[in-house]
C-alpha positions as CSV (number, residue, x, y, z in Angstrom):
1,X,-74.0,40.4,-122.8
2,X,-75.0,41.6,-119.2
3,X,-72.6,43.8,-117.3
4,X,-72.1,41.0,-114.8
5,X,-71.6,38.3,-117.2
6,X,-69.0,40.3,-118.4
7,X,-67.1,40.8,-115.0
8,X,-67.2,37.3,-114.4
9,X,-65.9,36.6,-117.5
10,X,-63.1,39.3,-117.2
11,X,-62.2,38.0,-114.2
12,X,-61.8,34.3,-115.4
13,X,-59.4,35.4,-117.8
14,X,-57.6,37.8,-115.6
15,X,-57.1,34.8,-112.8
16,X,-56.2,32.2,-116.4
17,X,-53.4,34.6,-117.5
18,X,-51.9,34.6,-113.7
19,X,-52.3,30.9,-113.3
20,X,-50.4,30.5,-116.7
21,X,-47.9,33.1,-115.7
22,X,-47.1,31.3,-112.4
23,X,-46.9,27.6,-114.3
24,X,-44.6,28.9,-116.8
25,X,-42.2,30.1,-114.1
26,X,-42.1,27.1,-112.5
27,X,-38.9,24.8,-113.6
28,X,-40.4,21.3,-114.8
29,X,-38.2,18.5,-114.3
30,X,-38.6,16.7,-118.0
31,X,-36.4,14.4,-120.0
32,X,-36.3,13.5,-124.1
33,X,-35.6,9.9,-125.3
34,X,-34.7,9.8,-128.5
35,X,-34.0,6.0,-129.8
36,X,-30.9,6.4,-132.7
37,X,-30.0,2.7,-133.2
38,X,-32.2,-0.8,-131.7
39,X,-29.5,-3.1,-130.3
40,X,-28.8,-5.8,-133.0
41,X,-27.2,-9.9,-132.6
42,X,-26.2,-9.5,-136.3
43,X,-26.0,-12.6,-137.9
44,X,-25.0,-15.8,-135.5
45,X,-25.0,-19.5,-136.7
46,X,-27.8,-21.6,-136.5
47,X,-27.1,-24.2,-133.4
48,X,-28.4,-26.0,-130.4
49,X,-30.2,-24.4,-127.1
50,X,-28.6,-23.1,-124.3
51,X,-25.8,-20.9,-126.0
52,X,-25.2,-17.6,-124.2
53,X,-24.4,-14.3,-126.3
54,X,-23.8,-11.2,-124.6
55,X,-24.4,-8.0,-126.9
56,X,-21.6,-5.5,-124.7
57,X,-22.8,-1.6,-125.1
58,X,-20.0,-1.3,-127.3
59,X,-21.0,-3.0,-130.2
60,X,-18.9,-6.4,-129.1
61,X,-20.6,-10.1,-128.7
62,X,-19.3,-12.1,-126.2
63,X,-20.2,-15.3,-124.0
64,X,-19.7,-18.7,-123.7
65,X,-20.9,-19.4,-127.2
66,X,-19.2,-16.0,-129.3
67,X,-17.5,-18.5,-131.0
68,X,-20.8,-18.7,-132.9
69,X,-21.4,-14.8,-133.8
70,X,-20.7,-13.9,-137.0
71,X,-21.0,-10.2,-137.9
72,X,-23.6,-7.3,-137.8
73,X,-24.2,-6.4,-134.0
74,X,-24.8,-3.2,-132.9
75,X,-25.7,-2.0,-129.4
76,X,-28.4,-0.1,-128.8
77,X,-28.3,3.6,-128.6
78,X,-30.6,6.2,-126.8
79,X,-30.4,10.0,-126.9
80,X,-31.2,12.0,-123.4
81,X,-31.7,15.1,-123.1
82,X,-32.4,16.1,-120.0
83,X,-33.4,19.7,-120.5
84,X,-30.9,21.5,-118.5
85,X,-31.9,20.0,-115.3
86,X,-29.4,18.2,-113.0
87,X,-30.1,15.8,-110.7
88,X,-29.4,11.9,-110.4
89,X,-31.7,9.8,-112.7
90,X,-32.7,5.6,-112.3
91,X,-32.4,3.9,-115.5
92,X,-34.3,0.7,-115.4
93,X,-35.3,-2.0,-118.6
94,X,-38.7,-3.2,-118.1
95,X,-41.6,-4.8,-119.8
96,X,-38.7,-7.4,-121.3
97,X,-40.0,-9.4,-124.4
98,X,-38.6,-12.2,-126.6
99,X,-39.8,-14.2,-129.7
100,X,-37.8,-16.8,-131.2
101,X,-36.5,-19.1,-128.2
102,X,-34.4,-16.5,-126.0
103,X,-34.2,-16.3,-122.5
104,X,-32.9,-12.4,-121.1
105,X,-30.8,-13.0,-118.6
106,X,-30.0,-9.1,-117.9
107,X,-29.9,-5.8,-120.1
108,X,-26.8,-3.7,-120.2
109,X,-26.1,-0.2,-120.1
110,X,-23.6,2.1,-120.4
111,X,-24.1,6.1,-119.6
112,X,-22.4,8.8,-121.1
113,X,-19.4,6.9,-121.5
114,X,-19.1,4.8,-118.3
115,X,-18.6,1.7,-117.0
116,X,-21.2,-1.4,-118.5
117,X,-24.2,-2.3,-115.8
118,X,-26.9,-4.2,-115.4
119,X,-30.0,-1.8,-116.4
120,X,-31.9,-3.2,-113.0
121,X,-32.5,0.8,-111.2
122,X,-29.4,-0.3,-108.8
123,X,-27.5,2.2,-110.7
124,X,-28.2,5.7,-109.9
125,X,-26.3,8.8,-112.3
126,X,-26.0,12.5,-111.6
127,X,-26.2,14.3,-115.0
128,X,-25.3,17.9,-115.9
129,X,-25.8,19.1,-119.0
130,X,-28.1,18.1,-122.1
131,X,-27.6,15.2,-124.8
132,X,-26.2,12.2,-123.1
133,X,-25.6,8.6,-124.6
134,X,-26.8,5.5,-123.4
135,X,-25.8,2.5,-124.7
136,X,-27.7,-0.8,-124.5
137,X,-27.0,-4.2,-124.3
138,X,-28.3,-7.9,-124.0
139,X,-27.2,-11.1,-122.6
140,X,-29.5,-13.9,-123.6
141,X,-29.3,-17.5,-123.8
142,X,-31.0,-19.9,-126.4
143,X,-33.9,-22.4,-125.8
144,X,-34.3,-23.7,-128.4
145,X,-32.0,-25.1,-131.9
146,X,-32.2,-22.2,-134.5
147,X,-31.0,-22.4,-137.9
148,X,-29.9,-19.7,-140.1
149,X,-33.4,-18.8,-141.3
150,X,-34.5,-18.1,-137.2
151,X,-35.4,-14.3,-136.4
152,X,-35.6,-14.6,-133.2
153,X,-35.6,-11.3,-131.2
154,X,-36.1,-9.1,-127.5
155,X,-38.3,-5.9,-127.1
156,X,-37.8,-3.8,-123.9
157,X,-38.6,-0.8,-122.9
158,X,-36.3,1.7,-121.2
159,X,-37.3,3.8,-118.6
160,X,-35.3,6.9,-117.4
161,X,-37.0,9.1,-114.0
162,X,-35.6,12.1,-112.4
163,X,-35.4,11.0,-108.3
């Protein structure tokens, strides 16, 4: 290899190591979603459109039409870890799905304990400290009659960003 190969080479690597240096200093603001449990109806009886159910974050159904849940619901359940950083986060459900005749009418969520809100980024949290819980809820209404064999279901995503 020639001399100034070499150098330039040297030099490369010596400017590499200080760039990596300098970005593993820096404090990256980075969360970790960890899904434990998908939220859940449970079992309801079959019956005609337009019945509301409301899946609470804490496990409970509710609604005009509760009368009609049986048993098995579960709200959803997210692990955050924020990485030690602090700083008030947006939590927002997006890219809502549903299969089966059900209409979303809002998701629910519950962080770290407090009060049930609508998961629409009106609701703005300071965290401290790693491994919070955020529960997840959905109130839906039917569109169409289901029976017992239906399967009907909702996807969403949830999306949690630093501001």
């Amino acid at each position: 290899m020639r001399p100034i190969r070499h150098a330039v080479l040297q030099r490369l690597t010596i400017l590499l190591c200080l760039l990596l240096a300098l970005l593993s200093s820096v404090a990256w603001a980075a969360l970790r979603i960890t899904e434990n449990v998908a939220p859940s109806f449970g079992t309801l009886l079959g019956g005609a459109s337009g019945r509301q159910f409301v899946l609470n974050t804490d496990g409970t159904v509710t609604g005009a039409d509760a009368a009609d849940y049986l048993f098995g619901a579960v709200s959803g359940e997210l692990e955050i870890d924020n990485k030690g950083q602090q700083g008030a986060i947006n939590i927002v459900a997006e890219n809502i799905s549903t299969s089966g005749g059900l209409t979303v009418n809002q998701v629910l969520c519950s962080y770290d304990g407090g009060a049930q809100q609508a998961c629409d980024g009106a609701g703005i949290t300071e965290i401290s400290g790693p491994f919070k819980i955020l529960k997840v809820g959905i109130d839906v209404t039917t569109t169409t009659v289901h029976t017992a064999a239906d399967t009907p279901s909702v996807t969403l995503d949830i999306s949690v960003t630093f501001l």
